[in-house]
C-alpha positions in Angstrom: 19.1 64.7 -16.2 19.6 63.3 -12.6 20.8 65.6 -9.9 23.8 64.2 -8.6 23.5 64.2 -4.6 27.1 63.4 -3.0 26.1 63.9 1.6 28.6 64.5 4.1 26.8 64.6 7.6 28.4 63.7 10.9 26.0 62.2 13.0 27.9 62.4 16.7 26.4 59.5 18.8 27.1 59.2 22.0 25.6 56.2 23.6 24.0 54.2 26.3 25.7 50.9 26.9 23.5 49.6 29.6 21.4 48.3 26.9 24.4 46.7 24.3 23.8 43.7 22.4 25.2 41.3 20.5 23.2 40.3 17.9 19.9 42.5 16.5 17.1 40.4 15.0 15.3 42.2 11.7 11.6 42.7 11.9 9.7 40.1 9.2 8.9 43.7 7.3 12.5 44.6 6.4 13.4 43.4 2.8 14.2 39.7 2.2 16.6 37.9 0.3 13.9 34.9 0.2 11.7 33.0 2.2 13.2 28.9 3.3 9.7 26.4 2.8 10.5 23.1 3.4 8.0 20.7 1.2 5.7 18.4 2.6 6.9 14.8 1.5 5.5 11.1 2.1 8.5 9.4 4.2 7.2 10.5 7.8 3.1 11.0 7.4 2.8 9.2 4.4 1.5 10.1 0.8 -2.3 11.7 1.8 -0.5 14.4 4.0 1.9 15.4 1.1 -0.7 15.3 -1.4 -3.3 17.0 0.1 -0.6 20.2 1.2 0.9 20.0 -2.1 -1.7 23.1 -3.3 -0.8 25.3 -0.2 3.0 25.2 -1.1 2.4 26.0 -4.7 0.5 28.9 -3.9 3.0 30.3 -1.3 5.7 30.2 -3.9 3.7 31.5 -6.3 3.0 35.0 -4.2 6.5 34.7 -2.6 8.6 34.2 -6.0 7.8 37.4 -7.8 9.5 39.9 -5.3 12.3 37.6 -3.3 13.7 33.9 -3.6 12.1 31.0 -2.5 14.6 28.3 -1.4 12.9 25.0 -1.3 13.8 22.2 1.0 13.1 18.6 -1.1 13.1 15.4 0.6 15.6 14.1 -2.4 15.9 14.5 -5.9 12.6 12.4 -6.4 10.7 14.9 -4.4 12.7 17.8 -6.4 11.3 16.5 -9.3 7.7 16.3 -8.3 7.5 19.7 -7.2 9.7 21.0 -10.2 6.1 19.5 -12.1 3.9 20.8 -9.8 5.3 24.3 -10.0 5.9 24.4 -13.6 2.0 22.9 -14.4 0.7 25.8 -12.1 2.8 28.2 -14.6 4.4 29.6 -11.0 7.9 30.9 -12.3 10.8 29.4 -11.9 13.4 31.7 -12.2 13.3 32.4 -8.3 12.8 29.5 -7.1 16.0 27.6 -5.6 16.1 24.1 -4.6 17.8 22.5 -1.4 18.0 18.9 -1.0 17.6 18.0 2.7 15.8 15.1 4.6 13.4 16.4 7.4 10.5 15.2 9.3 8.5 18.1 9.5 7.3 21.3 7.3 7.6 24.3 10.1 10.5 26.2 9.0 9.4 28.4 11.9 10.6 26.8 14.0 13.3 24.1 12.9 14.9 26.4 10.7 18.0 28.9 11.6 17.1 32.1 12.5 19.1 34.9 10.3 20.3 38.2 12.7 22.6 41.0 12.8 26.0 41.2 14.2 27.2 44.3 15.9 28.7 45.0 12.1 25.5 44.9 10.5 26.6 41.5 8.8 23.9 38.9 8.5 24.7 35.6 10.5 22.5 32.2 11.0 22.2 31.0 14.4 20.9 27.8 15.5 18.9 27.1 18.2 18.5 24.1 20.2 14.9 21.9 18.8 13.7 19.2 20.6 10.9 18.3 18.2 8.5 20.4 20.6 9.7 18.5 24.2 9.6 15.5 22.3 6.2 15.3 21.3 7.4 14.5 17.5 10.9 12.9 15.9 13.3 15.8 15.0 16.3 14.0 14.3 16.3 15.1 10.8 14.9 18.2 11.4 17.4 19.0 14.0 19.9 19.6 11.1 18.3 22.0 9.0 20.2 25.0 10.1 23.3 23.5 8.6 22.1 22.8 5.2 20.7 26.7 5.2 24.0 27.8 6.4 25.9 25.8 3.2 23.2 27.0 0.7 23.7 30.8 2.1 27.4 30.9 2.9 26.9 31.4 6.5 28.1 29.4 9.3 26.0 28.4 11.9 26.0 29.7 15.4 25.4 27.1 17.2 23.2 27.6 20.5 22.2 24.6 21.0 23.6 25.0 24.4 22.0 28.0 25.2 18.5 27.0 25.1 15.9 25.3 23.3 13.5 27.6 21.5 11.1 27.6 18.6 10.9 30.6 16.1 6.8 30.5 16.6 7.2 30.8 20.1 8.6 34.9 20.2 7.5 38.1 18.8 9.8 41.1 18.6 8.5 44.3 17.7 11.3 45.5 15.9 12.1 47.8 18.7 13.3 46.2 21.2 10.2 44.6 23.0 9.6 41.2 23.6 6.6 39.0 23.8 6.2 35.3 24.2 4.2 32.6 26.3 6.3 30.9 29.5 4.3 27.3 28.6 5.9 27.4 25.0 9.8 28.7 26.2 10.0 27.9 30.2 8.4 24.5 29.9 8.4 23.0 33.2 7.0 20.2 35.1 3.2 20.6 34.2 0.9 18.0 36.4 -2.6 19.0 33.7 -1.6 17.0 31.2 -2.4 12.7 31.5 1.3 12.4 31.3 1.7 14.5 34.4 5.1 16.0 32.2 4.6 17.5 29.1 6.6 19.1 26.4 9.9 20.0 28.8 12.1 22.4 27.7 14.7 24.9 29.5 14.2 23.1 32.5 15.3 24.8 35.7 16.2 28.3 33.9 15.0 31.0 35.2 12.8 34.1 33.7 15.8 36.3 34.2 18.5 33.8 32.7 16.0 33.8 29.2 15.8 37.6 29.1 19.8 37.3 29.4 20.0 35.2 26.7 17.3 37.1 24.4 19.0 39.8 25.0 21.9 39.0 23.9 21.1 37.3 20.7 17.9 38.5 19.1 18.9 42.2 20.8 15.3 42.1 23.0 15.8 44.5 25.9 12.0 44.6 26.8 10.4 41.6 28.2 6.5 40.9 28.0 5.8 37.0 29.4 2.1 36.0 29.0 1.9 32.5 31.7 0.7 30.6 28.2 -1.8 27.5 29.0 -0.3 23.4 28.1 -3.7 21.7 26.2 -3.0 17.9 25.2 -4.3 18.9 21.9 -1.8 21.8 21.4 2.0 20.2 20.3 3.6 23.9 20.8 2.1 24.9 24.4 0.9 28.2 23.1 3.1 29.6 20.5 2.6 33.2 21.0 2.1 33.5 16.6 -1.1 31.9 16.8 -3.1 34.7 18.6 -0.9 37.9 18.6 1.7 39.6 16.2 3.4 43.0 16.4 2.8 45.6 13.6 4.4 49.1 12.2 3.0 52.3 13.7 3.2 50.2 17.3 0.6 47.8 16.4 -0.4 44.9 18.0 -2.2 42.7 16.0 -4.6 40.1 17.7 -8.2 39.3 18.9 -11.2 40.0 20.6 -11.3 39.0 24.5 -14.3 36.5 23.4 -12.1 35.0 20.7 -8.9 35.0 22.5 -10.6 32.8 25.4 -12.0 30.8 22.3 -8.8 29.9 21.4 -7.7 28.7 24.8 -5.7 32.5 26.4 -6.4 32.9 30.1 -7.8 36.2 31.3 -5.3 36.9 33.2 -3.2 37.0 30.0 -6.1 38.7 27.7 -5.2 41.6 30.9 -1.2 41.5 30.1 -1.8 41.4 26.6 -4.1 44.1 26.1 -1.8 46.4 28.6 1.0 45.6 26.4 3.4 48.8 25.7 6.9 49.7 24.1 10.2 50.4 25.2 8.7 53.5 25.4 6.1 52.4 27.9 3.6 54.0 24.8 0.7 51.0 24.9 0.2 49.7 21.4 -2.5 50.2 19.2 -4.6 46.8 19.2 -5.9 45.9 15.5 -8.5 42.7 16.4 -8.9 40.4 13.7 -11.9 37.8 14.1 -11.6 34.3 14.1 -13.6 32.5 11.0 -17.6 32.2 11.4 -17.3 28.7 11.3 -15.2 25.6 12.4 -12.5 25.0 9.9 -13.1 22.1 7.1 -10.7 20.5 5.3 -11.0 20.4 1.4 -12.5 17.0 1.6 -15.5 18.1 4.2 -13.9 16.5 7.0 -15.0 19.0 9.7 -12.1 19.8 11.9 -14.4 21.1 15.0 -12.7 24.1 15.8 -12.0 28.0 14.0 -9.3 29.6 12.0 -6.8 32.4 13.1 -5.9 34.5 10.9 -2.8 36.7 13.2 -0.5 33.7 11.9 0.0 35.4 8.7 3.6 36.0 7.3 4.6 39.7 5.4 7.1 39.1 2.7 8.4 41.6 -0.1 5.6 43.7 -1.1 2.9 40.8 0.0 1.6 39.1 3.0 0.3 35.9 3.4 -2.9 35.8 5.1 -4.2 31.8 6.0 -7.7 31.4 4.7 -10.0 28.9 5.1 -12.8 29.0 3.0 -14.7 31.1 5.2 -16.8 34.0 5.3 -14.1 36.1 7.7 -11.5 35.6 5.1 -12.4 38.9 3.5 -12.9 40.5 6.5 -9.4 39.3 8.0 -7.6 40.1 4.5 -8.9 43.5 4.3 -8.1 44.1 8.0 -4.5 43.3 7.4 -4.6 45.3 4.2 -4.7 48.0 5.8 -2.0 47.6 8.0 0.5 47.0 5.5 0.2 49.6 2.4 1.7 49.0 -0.5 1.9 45.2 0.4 -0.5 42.8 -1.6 -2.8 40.8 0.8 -2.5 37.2 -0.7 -5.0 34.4 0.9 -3.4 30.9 1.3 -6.0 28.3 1.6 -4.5 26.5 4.5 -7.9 24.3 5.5 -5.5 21.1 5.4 -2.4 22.2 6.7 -4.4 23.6 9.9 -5.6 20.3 10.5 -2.4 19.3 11.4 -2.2 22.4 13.5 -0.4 25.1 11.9 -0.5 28.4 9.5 1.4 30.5 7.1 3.8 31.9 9.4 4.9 28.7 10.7 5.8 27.1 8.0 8.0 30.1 6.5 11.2 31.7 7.5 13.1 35.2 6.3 16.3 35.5 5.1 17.0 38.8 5.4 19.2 40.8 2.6 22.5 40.2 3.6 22.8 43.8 3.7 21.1 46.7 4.8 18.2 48.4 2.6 20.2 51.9 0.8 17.4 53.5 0.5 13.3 52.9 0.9 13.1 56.4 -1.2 15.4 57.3 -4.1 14.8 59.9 -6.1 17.7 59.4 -8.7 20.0 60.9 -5.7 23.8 59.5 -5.4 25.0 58.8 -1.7 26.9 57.6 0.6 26.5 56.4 4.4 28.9 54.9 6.1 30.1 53.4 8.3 26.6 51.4 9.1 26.2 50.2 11.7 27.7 53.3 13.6 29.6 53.6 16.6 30.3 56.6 17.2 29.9 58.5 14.1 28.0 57.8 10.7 29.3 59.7 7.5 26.8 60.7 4.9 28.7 61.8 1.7 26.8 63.6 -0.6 27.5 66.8 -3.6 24.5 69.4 -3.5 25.0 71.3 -7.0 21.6 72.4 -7.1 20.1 72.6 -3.5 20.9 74.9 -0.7 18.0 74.0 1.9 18.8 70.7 3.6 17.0 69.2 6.3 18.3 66.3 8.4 15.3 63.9 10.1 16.2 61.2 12.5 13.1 58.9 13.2 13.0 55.5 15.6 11.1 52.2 13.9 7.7 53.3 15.6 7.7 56.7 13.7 8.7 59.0 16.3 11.0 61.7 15.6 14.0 61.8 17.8 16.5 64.7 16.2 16.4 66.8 13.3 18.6 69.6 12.0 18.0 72.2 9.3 20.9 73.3 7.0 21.5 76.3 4.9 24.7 75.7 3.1 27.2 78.2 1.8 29.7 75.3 -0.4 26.7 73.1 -2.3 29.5 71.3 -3.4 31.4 70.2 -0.2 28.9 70.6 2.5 29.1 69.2 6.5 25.9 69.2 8.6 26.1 67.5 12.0 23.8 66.4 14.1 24.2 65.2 17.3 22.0 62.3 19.3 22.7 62.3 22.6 22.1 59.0 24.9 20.6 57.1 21.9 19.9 53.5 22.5 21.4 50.6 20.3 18.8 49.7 17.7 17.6 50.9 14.0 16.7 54.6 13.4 15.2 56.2 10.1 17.6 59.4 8.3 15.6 61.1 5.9 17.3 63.8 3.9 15.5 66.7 2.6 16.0 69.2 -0.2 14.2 72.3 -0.6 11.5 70.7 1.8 11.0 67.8 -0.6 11.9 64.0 0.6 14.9 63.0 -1.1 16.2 59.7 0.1 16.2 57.4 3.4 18.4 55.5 4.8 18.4 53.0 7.6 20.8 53.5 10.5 22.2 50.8 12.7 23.1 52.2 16.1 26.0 49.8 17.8 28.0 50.6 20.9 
């Protein structure tokens, strides 16, 4: 029979608001409601594009669909029908799969899609961001209004920035912590005399370094700034997108390549030097995990050679599975195991994404989270009834519980990079009604661990907003 487990613990938090934000965004590893794809279709690169992707979008769905929702953008009915077939002669599952009709021009829900954050409440809320179809390298009109259908099909109403500035999703990394890494040539795109237009790919013109940290800040809750220059190629439409070459990982990981294969791919030493000096909020330098490039230059499925290699850091981690790109190549067993083992208990899937890369993207930029609209209760449950509230805290957090059976409790309060910030031990008198407080002095805003132990056995965890 289940012990019931009813917690009362008063966590006393007193804060530091030099570092308040508005809005928090959740790391890619934190449970999702689903995962937005938007179908490749025929009406803006014609019927051999959508045919020959058609195979990559099936098999995304068919790893995604079994542990979250996959919300499908269709063209229009037509397409909804098509892929309804294609799905259902794949035997790919149905039951998760939800369709949204909506006209767009392009497949890279990375970065024409809202992007799903926390408020100061903990409530879940869809903001979008200003797209300018990369500094107008590609038509965006449609694509421009994606948000807004996401918003309907989720309840949410847009928040719309498109004032603010003009950002794509590809072109960040947040650690989950609070740190911040990007390239200046994909965000802070100004005048650049190297390309044969002598202007390429403006956006955010005349703000300043210290005006986008303000505005990160403030709405993805970044409060550590890492700015690699970046490099502007005629060949590349997103001015170095910062998820091509370099990804942040649990246990303050940072996932990317070799210095050979990052100048390979185009990164300038004096970045390769920022990058691999990289550290925390902390100032703790992270833990690099290389992951090659493929042997050989990518081919699509119908031999055309594309003349250049694979990466394999734009991978995407959804619900017990991460989607690794794969190409066909001898390295994709190397890269998959690699990333494996950075993610345990998550199933490695390979997406063969030889075609889609020709037209110069991955995975992760054709997917976007939508996080559970409400915290995770527990990662660890062991048939334990309680209560924390409120969450997000401000300047206490009650954690309700009845201990018939245990006397020994142990309190454990743990930041997202594993590193133990207060704990408290607990004999208690009244198993019944029992109080154990535990104060954290000068904690910053962000997401802390609480694990609760009985008798020095784990009995539950619970994820704790910290809000000023």
């Amino acid at each position: 029979m289940p012990t019931k487990f009813t917690i009362l613990l008063l966590l006393s938090l007193s804060f530091n608001t030099i570092n308040a934000q508005t809005f928090t965004f959740p790391d890619e590893t934190e449970p999702h409601e689903g995962t937005w794809l938007a179908w490749p279709h025929q009406y803006e690169y014609g019927n051999a594009f959508r045919n020959e992707n058609d195979a990559t979008w099936v098999a995304m769905t068919n790893a995604l669909q079994a542990n979250e929702k996959v919300h499908i953008i269709a063209y229009n009915t037509t397409e909804r029908t098509r892929i309804t077939t294609l799905l259902t002669n794949a035997n790919v599952p149905l039951t998760n799969v939800n369709f949204v009709i909506k006209t767009t021009n392009d497949v890279w829900m990375r970065d024409i899609a809202g992007i799903f954050v926390r408020n100061a409440s903990g409530q879940l809320v869809l903001q979008d961001w200003g797209f300018n179809g990369w500094g107008g390298d590609y038509a965006f009109d449609k694509d421009n209004t994606t948000p807004t259908i996401m918003g309907t099909a989720s309840g949410l109403t847009p928040l719309n920035l498109n004032s603010i500035m003009v950002v794509e999703g590809g072109s960040w990394e947040l650690d989950g912590h609070g740190t911040f890494l990007a390239t200046k040539s994909s965000i802070l795109c100004q005048n650049n005399p190297t390309t044969p237009t002598g202007i390429k790919a403006l956006r955010n013109v005349g703000m300043t370094e210290s005006q986008a940290n303000a505005i990160f800040s403030q709405y993805i809750g970044a409060q550590k700034f890492i700015w690699l220059d970046g490099w502007y190629s005629q060949d590349d439409i997103t001015d170095a997108h910062i998820d091509g070459f370099a990804k942040f990982a649990p246990g303050n990981k940072l996932v990317t390549m070799n210095q050979a294969d990052l100048l390979y791919w185009g990164v300038p030493q004096s970045d390769i030097d920022k990058l691999y000096a990289a550290s925390n909020i902390n100032n703790v330098v992270y833990e690099k995990v290389y992951i090659p490039l493929t042997v050989n230059n990518v081919k699509k499925t119908n031999g055309q050679d594309l003349g250049y290699k694979g990466s394999y850091a734009n991978y995407y981690v959804a619900n017990n599975r991460v989607l690794v790109p794969n190409y066909n190549d001898p390295n994709d067993a190397v890269a998959n195991s690699i990333i494996a083992g950075i993610y345990p208990g998550r199933t490695v899937v390979g997406i063969d994404c030889r075609n889609l890369y020709a037209n110069g993207g991955m995975v992760h930029c054709v997917t976007q989270q939508q996080p559970q609209a409400t915290l995770s209760t527990s990662e660890f449950n062991d048939n334990i009834d309680f209560e924390l509230y409120p969450n997000p805290a401000k300047n206490l957090i009650n954690i309700q519980f009845e201990a018939n059976e245990y006397q020994n409790i142990k309190i454990e309060i743990y930041d997202f990079i594993g590193k133990k910030i207060a704990s408290k031990n607990e004999h208690l008198v009244n198993t019944k009604n029992s109080t154990v407080k535990v104060d954290l002095d000068n904690i910053q805003n962000g997401i802390y661990i609480c694990k609760i132990f009985a008798d020095n056995k784990l009995k539950a965890t619970k994820k704790i907003i910290v809000k000023n």
